[in-house]
N, C-alpha and C positions, 0 to 999 in steps of 0.2 A: 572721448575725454577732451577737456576746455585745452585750447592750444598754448593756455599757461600754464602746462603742466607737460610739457616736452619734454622739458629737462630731467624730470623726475623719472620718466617712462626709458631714458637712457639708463637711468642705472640698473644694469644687470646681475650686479652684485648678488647673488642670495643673500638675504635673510638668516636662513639654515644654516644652522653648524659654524658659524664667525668665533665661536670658542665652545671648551666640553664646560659642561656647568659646572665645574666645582672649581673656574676659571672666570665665573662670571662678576666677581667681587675681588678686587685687587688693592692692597693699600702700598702707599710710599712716603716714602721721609718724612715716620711718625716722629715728630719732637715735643717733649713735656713744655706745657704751656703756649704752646704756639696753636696760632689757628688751624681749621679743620674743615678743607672742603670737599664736597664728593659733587663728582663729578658723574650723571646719569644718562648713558647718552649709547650710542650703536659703534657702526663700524666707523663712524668717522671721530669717535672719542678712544675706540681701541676692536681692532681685528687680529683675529691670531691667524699664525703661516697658514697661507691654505695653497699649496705650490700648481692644484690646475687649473688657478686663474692668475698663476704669475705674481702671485705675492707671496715674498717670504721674508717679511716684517711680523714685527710684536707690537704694533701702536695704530695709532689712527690712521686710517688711510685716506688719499694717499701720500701723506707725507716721505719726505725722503731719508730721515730719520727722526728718532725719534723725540730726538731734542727739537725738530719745528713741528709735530703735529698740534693741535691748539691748546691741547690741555697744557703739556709743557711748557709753550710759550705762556699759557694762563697765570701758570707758579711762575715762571718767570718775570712774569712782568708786576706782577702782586709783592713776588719778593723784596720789591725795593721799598714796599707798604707796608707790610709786614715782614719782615725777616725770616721771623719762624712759620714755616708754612708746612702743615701735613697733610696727602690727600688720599681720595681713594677712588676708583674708577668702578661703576657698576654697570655693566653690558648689557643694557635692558632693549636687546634686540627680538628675545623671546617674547617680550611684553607685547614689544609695537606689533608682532604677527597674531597675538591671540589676545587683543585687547579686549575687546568683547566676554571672555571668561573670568573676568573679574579678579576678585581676592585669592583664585586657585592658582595665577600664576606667582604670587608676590615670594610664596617659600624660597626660593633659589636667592633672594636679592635681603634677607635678615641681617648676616651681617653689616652689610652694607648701612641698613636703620639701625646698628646697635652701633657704627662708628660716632653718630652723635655729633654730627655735621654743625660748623658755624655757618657754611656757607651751602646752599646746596645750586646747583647750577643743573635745570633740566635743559638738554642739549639731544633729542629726542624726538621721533614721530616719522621721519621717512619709510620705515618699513611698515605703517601701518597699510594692511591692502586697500588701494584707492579704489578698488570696486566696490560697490555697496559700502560707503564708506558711512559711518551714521554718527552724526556729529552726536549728537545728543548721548550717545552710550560714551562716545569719545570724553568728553568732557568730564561727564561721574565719572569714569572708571581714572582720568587724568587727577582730578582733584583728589579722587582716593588715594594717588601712586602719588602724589606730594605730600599726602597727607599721612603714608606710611614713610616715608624715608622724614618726615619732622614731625615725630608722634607728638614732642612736648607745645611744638608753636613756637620757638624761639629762635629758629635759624632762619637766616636770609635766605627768601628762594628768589632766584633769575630762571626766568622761561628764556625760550628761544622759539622764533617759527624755525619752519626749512630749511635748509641750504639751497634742496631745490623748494617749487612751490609747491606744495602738498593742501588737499583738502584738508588737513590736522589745522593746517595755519588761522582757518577761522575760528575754531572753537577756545583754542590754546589764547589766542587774544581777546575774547568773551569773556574766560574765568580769569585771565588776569585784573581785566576791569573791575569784574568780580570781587575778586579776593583782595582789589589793591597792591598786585605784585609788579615786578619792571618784566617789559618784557621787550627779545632783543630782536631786532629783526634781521634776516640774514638773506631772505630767497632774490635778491637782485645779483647778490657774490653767484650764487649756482647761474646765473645769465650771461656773466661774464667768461671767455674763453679763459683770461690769463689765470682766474680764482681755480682753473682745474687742473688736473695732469695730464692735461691734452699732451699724446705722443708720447709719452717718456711712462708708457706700459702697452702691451700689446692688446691684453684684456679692456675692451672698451668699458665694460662698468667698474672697472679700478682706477682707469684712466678718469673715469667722470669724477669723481670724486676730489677734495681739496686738495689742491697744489700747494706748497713753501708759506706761497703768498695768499690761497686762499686760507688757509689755516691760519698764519699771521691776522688776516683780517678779521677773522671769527674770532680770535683770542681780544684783539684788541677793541672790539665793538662789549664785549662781555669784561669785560677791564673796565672799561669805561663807565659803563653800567651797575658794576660794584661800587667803583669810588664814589659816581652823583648820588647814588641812594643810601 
């Protein structure tokens, strides 16, 4: 594996089991008439307790709570743009493990497409396996999975590469050019020691993962990216 992909090879985190599926779609602070964003992303958009690797949080890891993981700093900081803000969290860390089998993973994540997003933020692709990794199956099956969570074509969508670098990274900015969508880039934060929770967990693939501040940094690069576009 290319030695720009180190950081990625650190997280140990499983894939498996990050929530039971009927956990895998989450809404909050629905308000009539306000906007509506969902949020599509793994363990660093939301992990559920899993206590024998040291974590027993309900939010993105590894934030220290759950008012700084990114999503929350996301509404927060949109809040002062829009007032009224409703969102919903989709765990599509199933996806990124069995990308490859297409349309038979989307069941689990329907509601999630029937919330009817203004905004959709994909925040997504570290757990796809970097072995045999085939960009080309990545990409349709990617384009599909934006193209089920905004059946109509009218909500804004925001890619993201990485946090760490990920082969996903290339394809994900191919279809963007593609389709004309923003896309944010993140995998120099995952480079950075202070972006992680170096120390402050025992479990080193919890530990790899975003810190206060790398989470802060991923909310306000995808901030910034809604407002220019």
């Amino acid at each position: 594996m290319d030695k720009k992909y180190n950081n990625l090879e650190k997280n140990t985190v499983s894939a498996q089991n990050q929530l039971e599926n009927s956990e895998f779609v989450r809404f909050s602070n629905q308000q009539p008439n306000g906007i509506k964003i969902l949020f599509v992303g793994n363990s660093i958009t939301l992990h559920g307790v899993k206590e024998d690797i040291g974590w027993f949080n309900e939010h993105g890891m590894a934030a220290s709570c759950i008012e700084n993981d990114y999503v929350h700093k996301t509404i927060e900081m949109l809040s002062k743009t829009y007032p009224k803000i409703g969102f919903c969290i989709c765990q599509a860390a199933e996806w990124e493990c069995n990308y490859k089998e297409g349309d038979s993973m989307l069941e689990p994540y329907k509601r999630a497409r029937e919330f009817d997003a203004d905004i959709i933020i994909m925040r997504l692709g570290e757990n796809c396996p970097k072995d045999n990794f085939d960009n080309v199956v990545f990409e349709e099956q990617y384009a599909k999975l934006v193209s089920f969570f905004n059946p109509k074509g009218n909500a804004r969508v925001i890619l993201t590469t990485g946090f760490w670098y990920h082969p996903f990274d290339e394809p994900v900015i191919d279809y963007a050019k593609k389709a004309n969508l923003p896309v944010v880039t993140l995998g120099d934060l995952g480079e950075q020691d202070e972006m992680k929770a170096t120390g402050l967990f025992w479990h080193s693939g919890v530990a790899h993962h975003p810190s206060d501040l790398g989470m802060l940094s991923i909310a306000k690069r995808i901030v910034d990216c809604i407002l220019e576009n």
